[in-house]
C-alpha positions as CSV (number, residue, x, y, z in Angstrom):
1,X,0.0,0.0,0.0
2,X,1.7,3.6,-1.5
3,X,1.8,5.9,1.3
4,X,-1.3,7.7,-0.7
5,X,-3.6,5.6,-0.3
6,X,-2.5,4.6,3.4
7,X,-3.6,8.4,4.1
8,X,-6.5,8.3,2.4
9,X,-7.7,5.3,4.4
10,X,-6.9,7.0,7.8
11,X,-8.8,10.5,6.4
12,X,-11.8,7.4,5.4
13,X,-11.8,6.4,9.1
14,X,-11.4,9.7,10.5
15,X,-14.5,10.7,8.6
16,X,-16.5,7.3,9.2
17,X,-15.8,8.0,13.2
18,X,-17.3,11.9,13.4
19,X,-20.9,12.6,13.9
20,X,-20.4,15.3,11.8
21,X,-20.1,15.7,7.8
22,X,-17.9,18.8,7.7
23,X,-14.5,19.9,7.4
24,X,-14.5,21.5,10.3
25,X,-14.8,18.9,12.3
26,X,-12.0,16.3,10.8
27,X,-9.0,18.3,10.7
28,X,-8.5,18.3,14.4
29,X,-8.6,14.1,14.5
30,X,-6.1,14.3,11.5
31,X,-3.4,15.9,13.0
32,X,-4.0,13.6,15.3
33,X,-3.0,10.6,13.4
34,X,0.0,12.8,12.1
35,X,1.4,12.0,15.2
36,X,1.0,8.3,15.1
37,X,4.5,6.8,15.2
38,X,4.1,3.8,12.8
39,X,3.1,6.2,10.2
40,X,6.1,6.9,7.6
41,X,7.3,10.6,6.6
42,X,5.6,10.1,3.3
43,X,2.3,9.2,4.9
44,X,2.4,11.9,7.9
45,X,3.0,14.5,4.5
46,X,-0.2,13.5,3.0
47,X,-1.8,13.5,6.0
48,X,-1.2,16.7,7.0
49,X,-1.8,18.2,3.5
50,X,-5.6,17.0,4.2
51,X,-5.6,18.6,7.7
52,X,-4.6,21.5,6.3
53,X,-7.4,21.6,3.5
54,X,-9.8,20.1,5.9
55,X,-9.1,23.3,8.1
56,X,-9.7,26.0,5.4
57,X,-12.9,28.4,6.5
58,X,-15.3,28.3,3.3
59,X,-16.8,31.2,2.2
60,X,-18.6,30.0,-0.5
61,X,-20.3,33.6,-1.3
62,X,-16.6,34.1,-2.3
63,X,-16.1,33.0,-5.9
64,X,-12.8,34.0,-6.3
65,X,-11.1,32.8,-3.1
66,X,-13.4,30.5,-1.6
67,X,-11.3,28.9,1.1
68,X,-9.4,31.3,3.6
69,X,-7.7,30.6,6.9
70,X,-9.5,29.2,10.3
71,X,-7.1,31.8,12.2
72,X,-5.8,34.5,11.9
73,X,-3.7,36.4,14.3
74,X,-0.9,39.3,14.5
75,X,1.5,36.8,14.6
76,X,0.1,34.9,11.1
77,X,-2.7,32.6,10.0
78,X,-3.8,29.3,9.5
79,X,-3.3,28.1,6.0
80,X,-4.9,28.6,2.7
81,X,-4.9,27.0,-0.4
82,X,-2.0,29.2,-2.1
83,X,0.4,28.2,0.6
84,X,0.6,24.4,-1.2
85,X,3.7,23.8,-2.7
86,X,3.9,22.2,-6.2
87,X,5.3,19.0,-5.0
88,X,2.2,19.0,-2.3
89,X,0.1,19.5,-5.3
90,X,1.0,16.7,-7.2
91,X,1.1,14.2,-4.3
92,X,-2.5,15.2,-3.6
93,X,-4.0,14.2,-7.4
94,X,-2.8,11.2,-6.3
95,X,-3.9,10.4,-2.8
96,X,-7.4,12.0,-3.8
97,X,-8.1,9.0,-6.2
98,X,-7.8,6.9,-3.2
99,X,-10.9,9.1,-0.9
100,X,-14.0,8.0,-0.6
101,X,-16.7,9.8,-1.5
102,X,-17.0,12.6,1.0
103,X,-16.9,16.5,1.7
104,X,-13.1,16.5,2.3
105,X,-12.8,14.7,-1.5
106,X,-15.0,17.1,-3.2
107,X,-12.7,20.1,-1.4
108,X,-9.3,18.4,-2.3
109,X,-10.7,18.5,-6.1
110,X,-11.9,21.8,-5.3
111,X,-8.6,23.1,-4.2
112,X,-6.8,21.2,-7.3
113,X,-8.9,23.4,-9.8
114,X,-8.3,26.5,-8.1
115,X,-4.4,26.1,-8.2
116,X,-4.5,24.5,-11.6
117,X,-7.4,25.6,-13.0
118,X,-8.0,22.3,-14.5
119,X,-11.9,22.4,-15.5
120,X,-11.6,18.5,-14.9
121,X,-11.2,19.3,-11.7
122,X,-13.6,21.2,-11.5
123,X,-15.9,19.2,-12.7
124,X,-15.0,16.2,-10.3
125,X,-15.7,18.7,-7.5
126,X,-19.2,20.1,-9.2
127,X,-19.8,16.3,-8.7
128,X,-18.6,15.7,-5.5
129,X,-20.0,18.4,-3.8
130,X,-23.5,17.3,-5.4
131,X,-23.5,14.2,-4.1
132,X,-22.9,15.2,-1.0
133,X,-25.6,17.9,-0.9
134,X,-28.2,14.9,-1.9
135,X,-26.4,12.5,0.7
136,X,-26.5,15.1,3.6
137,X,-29.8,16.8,2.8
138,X,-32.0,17.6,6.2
139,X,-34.6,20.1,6.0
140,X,-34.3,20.6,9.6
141,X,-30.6,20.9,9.8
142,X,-30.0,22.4,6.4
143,X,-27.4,24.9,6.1
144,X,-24.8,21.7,5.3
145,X,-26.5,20.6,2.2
146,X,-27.4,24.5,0.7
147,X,-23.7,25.4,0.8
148,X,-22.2,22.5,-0.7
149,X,-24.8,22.8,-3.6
150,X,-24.1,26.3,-3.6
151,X,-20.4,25.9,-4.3
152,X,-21.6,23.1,-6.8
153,X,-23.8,25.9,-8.7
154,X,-21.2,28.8,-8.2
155,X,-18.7,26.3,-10.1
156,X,-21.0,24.7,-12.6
157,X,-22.0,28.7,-13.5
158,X,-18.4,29.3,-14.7
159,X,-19.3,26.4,-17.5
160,X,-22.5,27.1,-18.0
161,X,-22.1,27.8,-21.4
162,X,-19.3,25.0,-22.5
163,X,-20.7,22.1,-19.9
164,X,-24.1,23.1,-19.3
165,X,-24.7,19.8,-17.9
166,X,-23.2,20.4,-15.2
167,X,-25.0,23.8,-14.2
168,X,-28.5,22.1,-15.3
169,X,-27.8,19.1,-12.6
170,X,-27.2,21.3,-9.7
171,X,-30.3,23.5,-10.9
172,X,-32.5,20.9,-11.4
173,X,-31.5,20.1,-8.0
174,X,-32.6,23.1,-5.9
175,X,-35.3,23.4,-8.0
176,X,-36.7,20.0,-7.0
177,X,-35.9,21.2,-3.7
178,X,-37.7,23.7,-3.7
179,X,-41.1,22.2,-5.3
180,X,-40.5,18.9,-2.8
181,X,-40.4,20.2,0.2
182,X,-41.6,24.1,0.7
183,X,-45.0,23.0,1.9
184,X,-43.3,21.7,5.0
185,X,-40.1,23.6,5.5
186,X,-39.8,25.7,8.6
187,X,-36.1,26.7,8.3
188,X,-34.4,28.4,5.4
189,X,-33.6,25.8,3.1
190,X,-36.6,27.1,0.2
191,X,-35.5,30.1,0.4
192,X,-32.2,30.1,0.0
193,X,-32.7,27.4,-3.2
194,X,-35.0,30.5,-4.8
195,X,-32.7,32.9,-3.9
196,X,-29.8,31.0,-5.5
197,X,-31.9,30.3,-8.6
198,X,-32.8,33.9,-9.2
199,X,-29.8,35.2,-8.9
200,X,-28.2,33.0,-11.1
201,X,-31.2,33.5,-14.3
202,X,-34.0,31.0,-13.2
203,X,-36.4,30.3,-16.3
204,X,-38.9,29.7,-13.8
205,X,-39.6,32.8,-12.4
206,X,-43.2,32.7,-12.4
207,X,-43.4,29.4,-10.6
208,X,-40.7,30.5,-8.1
209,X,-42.7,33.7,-7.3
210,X,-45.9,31.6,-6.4
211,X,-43.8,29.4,-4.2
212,X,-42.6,32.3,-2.2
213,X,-45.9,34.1,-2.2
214,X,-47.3,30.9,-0.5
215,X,-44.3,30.3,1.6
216,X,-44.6,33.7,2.8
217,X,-48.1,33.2,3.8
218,X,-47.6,30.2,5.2
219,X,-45.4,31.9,7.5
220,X,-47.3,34.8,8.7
221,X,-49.9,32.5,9.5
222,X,-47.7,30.5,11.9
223,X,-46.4,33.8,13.1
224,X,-42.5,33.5,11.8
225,X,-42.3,37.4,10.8
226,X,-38.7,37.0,10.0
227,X,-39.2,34.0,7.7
228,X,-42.0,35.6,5.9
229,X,-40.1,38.7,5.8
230,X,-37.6,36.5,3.2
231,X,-40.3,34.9,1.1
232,X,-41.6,38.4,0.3
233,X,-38.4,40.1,-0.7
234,X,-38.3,37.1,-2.8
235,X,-41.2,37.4,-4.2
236,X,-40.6,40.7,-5.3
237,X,-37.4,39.8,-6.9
238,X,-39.0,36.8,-8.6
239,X,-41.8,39.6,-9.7
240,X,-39.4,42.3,-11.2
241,X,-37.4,39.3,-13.1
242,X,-40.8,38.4,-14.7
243,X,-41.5,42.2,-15.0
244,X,-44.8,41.8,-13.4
245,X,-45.4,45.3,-11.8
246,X,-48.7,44.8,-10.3
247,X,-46.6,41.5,-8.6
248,X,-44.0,43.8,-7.6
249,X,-46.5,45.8,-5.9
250,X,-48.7,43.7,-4.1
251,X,-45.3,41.9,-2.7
252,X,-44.1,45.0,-1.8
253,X,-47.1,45.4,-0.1
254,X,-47.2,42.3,1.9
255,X,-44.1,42.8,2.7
256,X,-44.2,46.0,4.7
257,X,-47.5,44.9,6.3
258,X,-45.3,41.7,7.1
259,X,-42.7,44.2,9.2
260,X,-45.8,46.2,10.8
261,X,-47.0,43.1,12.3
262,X,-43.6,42.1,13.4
263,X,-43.4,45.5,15.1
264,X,-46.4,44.9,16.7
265,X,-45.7,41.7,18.0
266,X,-42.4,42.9,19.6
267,X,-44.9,44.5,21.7
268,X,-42.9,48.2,21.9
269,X,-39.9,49.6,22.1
270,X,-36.6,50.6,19.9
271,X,-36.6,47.3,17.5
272,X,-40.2,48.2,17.5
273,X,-39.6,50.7,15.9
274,X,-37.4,49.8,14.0
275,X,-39.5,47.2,12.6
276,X,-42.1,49.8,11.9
277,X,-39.6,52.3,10.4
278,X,-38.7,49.2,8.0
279,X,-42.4,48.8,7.5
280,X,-43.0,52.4,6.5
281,X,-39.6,52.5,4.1
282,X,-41.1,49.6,2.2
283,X,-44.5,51.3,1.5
284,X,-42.2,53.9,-0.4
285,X,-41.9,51.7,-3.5
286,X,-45.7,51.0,-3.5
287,X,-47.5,53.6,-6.1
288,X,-50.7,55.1,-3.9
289,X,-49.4,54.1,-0.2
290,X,-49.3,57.6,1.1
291,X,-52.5,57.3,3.4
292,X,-51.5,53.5,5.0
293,X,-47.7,55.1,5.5
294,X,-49.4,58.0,7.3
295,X,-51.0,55.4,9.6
296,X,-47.9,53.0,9.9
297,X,-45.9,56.2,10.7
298,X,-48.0,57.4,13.6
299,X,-47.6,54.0,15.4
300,X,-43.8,54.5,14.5
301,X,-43.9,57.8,16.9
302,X,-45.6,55.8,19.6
303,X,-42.8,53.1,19.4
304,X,-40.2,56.0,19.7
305,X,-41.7,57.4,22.6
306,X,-41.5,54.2,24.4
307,X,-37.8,52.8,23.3
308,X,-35.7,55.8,25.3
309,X,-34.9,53.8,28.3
310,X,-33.9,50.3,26.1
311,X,-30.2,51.3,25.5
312,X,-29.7,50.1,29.6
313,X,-26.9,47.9,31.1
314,X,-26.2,44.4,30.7
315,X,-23.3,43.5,32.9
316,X,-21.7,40.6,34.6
317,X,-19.9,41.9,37.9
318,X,-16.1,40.4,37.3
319,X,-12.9,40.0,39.6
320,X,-10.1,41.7,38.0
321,X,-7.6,39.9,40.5
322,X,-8.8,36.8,38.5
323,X,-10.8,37.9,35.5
324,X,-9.5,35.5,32.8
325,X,-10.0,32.7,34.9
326,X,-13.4,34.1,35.3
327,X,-13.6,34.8,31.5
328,X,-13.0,31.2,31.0
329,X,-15.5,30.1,33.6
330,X,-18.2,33.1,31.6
331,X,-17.8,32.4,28.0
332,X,-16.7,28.4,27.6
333,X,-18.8,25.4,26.8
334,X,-21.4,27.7,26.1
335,X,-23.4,27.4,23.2
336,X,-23.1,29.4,20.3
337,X,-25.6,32.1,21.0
338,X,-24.9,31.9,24.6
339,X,-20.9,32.7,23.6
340,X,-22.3,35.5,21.4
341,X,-24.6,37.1,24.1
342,X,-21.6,36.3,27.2
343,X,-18.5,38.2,24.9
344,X,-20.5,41.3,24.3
345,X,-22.1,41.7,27.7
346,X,-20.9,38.9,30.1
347,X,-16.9,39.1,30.5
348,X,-16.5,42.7,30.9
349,X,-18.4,46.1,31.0
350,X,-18.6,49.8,30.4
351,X,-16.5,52.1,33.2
352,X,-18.3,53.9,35.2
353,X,-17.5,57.2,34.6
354,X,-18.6,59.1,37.4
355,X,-16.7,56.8,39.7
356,X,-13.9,57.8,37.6
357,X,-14.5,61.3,38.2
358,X,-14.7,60.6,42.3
359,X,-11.4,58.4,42.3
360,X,-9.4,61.5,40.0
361,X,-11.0,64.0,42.7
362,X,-9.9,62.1,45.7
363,X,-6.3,61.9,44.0
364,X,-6.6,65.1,43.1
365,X,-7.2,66.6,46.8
366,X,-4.3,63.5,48.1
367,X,-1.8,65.0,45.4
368,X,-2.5,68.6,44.7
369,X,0.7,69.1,42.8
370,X,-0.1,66.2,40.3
371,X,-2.3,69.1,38.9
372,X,-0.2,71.9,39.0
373,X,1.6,71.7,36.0
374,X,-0.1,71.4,32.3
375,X,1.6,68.1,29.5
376,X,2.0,68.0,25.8
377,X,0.9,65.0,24.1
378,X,3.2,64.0,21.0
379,X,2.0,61.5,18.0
380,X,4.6,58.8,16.8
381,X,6.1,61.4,15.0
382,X,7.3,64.0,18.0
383,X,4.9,66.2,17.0
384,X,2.0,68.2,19.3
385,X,-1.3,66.6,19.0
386,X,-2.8,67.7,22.5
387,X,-2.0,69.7,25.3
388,X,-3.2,69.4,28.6
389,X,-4.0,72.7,30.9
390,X,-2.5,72.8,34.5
391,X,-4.8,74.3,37.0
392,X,-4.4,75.4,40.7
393,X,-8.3,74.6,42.1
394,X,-7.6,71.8,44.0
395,X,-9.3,68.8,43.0
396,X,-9.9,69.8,39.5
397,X,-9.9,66.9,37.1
398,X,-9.5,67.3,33.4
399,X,-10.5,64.9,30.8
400,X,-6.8,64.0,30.4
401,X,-6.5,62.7,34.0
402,X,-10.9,61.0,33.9
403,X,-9.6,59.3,30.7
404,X,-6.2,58.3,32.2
405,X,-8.2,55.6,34.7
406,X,-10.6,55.1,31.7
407,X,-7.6,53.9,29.9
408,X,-6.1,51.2,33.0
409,X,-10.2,49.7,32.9
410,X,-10.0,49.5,29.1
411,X,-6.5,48.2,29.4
412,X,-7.4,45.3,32.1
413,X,-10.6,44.5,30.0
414,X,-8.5,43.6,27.3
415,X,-5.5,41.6,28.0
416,X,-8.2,40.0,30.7
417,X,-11.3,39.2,29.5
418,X,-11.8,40.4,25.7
419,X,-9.1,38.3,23.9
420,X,-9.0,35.5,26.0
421,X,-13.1,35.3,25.8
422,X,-12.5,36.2,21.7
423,X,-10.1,33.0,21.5
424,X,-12.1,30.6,23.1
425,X,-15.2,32.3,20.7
426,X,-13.1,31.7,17.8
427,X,-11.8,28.3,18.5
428,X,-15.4,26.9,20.3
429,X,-17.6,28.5,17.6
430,X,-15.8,29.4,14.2
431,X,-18.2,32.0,13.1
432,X,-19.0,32.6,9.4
433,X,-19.6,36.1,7.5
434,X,-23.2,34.8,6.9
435,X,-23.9,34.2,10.2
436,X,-22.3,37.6,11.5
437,X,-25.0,39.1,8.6
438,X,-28.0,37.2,9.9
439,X,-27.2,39.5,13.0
440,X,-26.2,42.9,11.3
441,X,-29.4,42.5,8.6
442,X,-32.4,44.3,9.9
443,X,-30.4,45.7,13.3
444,X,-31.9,48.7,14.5
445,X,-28.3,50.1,15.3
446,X,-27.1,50.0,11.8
447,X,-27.8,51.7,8.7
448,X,-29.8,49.9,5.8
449,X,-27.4,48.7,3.1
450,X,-24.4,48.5,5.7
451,X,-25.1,45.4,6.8
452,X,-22.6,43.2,4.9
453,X,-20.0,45.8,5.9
454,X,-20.6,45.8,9.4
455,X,-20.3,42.0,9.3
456,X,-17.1,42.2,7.5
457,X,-15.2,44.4,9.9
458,X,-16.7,42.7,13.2
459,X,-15.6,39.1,11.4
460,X,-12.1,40.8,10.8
461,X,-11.9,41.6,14.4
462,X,-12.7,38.4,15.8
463,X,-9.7,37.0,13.6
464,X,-8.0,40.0,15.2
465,X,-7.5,41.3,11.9
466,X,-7.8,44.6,13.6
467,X,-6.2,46.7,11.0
468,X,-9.1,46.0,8.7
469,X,-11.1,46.0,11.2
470,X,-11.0,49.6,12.6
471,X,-11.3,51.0,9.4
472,X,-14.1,49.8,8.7
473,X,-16.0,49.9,11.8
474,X,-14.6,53.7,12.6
475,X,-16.7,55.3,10.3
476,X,-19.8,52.9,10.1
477,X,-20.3,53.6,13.8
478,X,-20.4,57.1,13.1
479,X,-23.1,56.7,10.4
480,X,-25.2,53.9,13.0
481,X,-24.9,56.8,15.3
482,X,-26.5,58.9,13.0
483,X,-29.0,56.6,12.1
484,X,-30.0,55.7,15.7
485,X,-30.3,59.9,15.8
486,X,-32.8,60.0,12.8
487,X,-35.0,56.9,14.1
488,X,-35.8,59.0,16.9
489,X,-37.1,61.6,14.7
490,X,-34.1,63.7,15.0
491,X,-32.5,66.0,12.0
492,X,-29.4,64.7,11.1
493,X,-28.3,67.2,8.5
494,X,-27.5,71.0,8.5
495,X,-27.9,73.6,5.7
496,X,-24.5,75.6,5.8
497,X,-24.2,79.3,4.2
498,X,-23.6,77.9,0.8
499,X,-27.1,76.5,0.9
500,X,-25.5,73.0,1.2
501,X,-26.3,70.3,3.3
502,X,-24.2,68.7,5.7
503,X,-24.3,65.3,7.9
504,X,-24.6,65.9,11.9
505,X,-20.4,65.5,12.3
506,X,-19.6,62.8,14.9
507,X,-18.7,65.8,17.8
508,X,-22.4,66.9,17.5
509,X,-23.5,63.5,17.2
510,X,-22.0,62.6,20.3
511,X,-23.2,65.7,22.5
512,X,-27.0,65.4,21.4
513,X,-28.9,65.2,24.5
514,X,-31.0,62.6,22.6
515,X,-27.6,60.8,22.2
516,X,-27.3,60.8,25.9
517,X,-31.0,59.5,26.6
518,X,-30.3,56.9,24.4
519,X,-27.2,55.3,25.3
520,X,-26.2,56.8,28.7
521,X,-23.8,58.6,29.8
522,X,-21.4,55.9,30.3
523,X,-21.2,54.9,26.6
524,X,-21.3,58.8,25.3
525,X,-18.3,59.5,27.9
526,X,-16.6,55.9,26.6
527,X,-17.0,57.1,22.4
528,X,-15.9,60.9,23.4
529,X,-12.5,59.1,24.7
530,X,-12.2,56.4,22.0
531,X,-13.0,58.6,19.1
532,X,-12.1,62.2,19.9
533,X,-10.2,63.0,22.6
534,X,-6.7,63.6,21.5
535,X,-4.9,63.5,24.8
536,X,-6.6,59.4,24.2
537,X,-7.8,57.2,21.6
538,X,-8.4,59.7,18.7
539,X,-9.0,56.8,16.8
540,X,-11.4,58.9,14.9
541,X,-9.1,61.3,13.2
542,X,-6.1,58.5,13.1
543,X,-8.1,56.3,10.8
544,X,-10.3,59.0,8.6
545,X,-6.3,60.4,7.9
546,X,-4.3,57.4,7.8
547,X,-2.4,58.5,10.7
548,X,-2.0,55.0,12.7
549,X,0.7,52.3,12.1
550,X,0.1,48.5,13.0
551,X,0.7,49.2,16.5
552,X,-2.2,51.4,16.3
553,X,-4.8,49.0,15.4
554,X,-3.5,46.5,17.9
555,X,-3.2,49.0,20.8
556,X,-5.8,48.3,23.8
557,X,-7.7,51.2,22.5
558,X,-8.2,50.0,19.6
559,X,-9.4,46.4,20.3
560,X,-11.5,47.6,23.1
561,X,-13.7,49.7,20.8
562,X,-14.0,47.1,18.6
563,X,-15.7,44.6,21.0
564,X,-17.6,47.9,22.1
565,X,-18.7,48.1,18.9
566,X,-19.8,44.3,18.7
567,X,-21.5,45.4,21.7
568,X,-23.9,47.7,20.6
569,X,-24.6,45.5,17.3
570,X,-26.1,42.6,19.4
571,X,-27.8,45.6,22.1
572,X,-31.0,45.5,20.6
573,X,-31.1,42.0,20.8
574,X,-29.9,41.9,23.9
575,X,-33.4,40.6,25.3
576,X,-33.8,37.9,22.6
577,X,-30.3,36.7,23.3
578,X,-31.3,36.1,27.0
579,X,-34.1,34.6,26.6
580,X,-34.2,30.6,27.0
581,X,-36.8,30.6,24.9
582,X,-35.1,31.6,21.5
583,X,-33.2,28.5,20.0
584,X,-32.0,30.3,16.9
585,X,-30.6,33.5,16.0
């Protein structure tokens, strides 16, 4: 037996052993049986070559680099498939032929097409990752079986005109998905087979629109708003590819009445409103809505009025002298949206600022001199970015000295309880970019149409990728700022002396009293140092100019408002999060 094949065999019983039919869950057990000491150096190569496939992330959404690392860190990453070397290459066409049908065989040919760009390859995996959709289908546990005949139908698609077999098996797939089983399908599995269909030219439109039309109905009756939200955005894109207006509108239609009912049944309050904001927005594209948006909009008001005491506290008291023990004990063996709901408000928490305030003023009266004499703050550079007034009133505390002890909490909270409570988050629950959107779409704190972007950059910090991170987030949370601002009715713009108009700037944003009802003082005081005050963070003005170096984005400062920002994401759901009740989020 070639060394090949004797790794195949042990990836065949590695897979045959797990509960499980995913990557994920075989590369651990095959690095393993790297270490097994019988094994020769020929065989322990192969078999890590497949432990390193088997731990690519997919991102499927991806076409052009599907696969990227499990981890990535300051110090480097996991790997990817352009790390293989050509001699790994060729010794992996040939332990391939030996796998068994599986997920891990339908990557390895995968992988082989992307570095070779063989289309055999690529047809092997098409294949490969059909059967296993059709091997592995579950309507209740679906999300396996859509993304491996996703990748199937993103790969066939880049054929479809010289091997349109291979496009039309994977189609005809999903399609008889979708006919077979939306009657009874509680999950997402229909819709996401439409979705894929429509977006890649379905010539069944019209059928696909009356599936989600039902579907949709089917789930407002059984009182799902969110999964009859879906149907009807389907349905209207299934309309407006059938150019069918009077179909675009009545979707359109059902669909805001769809969010108004949601709102309603949320019983009050700032996602509420949202809701009904939503509701209201989608009656916009519907010709001779005016009156029913006047209505939707007055219950909108009433759901404002009620929502300015949601933005409260959600803390976990925690023992610095031990917090990452205590992060451990918080955050592990939790399940997935436990982890979520214990890393944004479980493992650490907001200062309290106006203790802050009393323990500068006591030091301040202890060590009266400590005040007397004024600083200059200097950038990387030497040169003056801040300076900081001495005063003789005894007791006087400036915001350099409040945000000095701001700082030390900040500090503590991340070396003791945000990275070692992101790591066991990262390695306990390896968290997609799909299902970071299924918790930035339709948030209340963000802006409609950043959604994907918001996911992106709190996906980049959880990889602590926090140089693409910060810039992403910096100015989004600026613009969710703004947008919480204007769902409370407030004006966001100003009309300067050239007649122009002008977005609220993020100084103005952040000393609106509504600002302050909303999120407290605590979180206003926390932004103000993190954002804008020089003699701090000024993360603000360092990443709209391009003035911070790697340092900067790994700085405390830096990774603490991150996780504040991943905070205030999953705030309005804070409730839902809680609640032993919701199974799914």
């Amino acid at each position: 037996m070639t060394a090949n094949e004797r790794a195949a065999n042990i990836a065949d019983d590695v897979i045959v052993q797990s509960d499980r039919y995913d990557c994920d869950y075989y590369q651990g057990d095959l690095r393993q049986r790297c270490d097994d000491e019988a094994l020769t150096e020929n065989e322990r190569a192969c078999l890590k070559t497949l432990a390193a496939i088997a731990s690519y992330h997919s991102k499927y959404e991806d076409a052009g680099s599907p696969y990227g690392p499990l981890i990535q860190t300051a110090d480097g990453r996991s790997p990817i498939p352009s790390d293989m070397v050509e001699d790994e290459l060729q010794e992996l066409k040939t332990t391939v032929q030996y796998l068994n049908p599986s997920v891990l065989r339908a990557r390895v040919f995968d992988v082989l097409w992307l570095r070779s760009r063989d289309p055999k390859h690529a047809w092997t995996a098409i294949q490969e990752f059909l059967t296993c959709a059709k091997t592995h289908f579950d309507i209740e546990h679906w999300t396996y079986c859509a993304e491996y005949a996703e990748r199937a139908l993103r790969l066939a698609a880049l054929f479809r005109r010289k091997e349109a077999k291979y496009f039309k098996s994977v189609y005809n797939l999903l399609l008889s998905w979708v006919r077979d089983y939306s009657a009874e399908d509680k999950k997402f599995l229909t819709a996401r087979s439409i979705s894929l269909l429509l977006d890649f030219g379905s010539d069944d439109t019209d059928e696909l629109l009356s599936i989600a039309k039902e579907s949709a109905e089917r789930a407002e009756n059984e009182g799902d708003f969110h999964r009859a939200e879906e149907y009807w955005k389907l349905a209207v894109q299934a309309a407006r590819k059938s150019k069918n207006e009077d179909e675009v509108n009545q979707a359109q239609a059902s669909l805001a009445e769809t969010l108004a009912s949601n709102a309603r049944n949320l019983g009050g309050g700032m996602s509420a409103a949202h809701w009904m904001q939503q509701a209201v927005e989608a009656y916009k594209a519907v010709p001779g809505s005016k009156k029913r948006r006047d209505e939707l909009y007055g219950e909108l008001l009433e759901f404002q009025a009620q929502s300015l005491n949601e933005m409260g506290k959600f803390e976990t008291p925690i023992d610095m002298s031990s917090c990452i023990a205590q992060t451990v004990e918080t955050i592990s063996g939790k399940t997935f949206r436990e982890a979520l709901f214990a890393f944004a408000f479980g493992v650490t928490k907001v200062p309290d600022y106006k203790s802050l305030e009393k323990q500068a003023e006591e030091l301040a009266h202890r060590f009266p001199l400590s005040q007397l004499f004024g600083a200059v703050h200097l950038d990387g550079e030497g040169k003056v970015i801040a300076k900081s007034g001495g005063s003789f009133e005894t007791g006087a505390v400036t915001n350099h000295n409040l945000y000095r002890y701001a700082a030390l909490e900040h500090q503590v909270s991340v070396a003791g309880c945000i990275l070692p409570a992101a790591d066991i988050l990262r390695v306990e629950h390896p968290i997609s970019l799909t299902e970071l959107e299924s918790l930035t779409a339709n948030n209340p704190f963000i802006a409609p149409s950043q959604q994907r972007m918001w996911a992106q950059g709190l996906i980049a910090g959880l990889n602590e990728d926090y140089e693409i991170a910060l810039p992403i987030i910096v100015p989004l949370l600026e613009n969710s700022l703004r947008h919480v601002l204007k769902s409370f009715g407030e004006r966001v713009s100003t009309l300067n002396t050239h007649g122009v108009q002008e977005e609220l700037r993020i100084t103005a944003i952040l000393d609106h009293e509504t600002t302050l009802e909303v999120f407290g003082y605590d979180l206003v005081m926390d932004l103000k140092g993190l954002l804008l005050e020089r003699t701090y963070g000024n993360l603000r003005n360092k990443v709209a100019h391009g003035l911070g170096v790697t340092g900067t984005y790994y700085s405390a400062t830096a990774i603490y408002l991150w996780w504040l920002c991943f905070r205030l994401v999953l705030t309005p759901y804070a409730k839902q999060l809680s609640s032993p009740e919701t199974t799914e989020i």
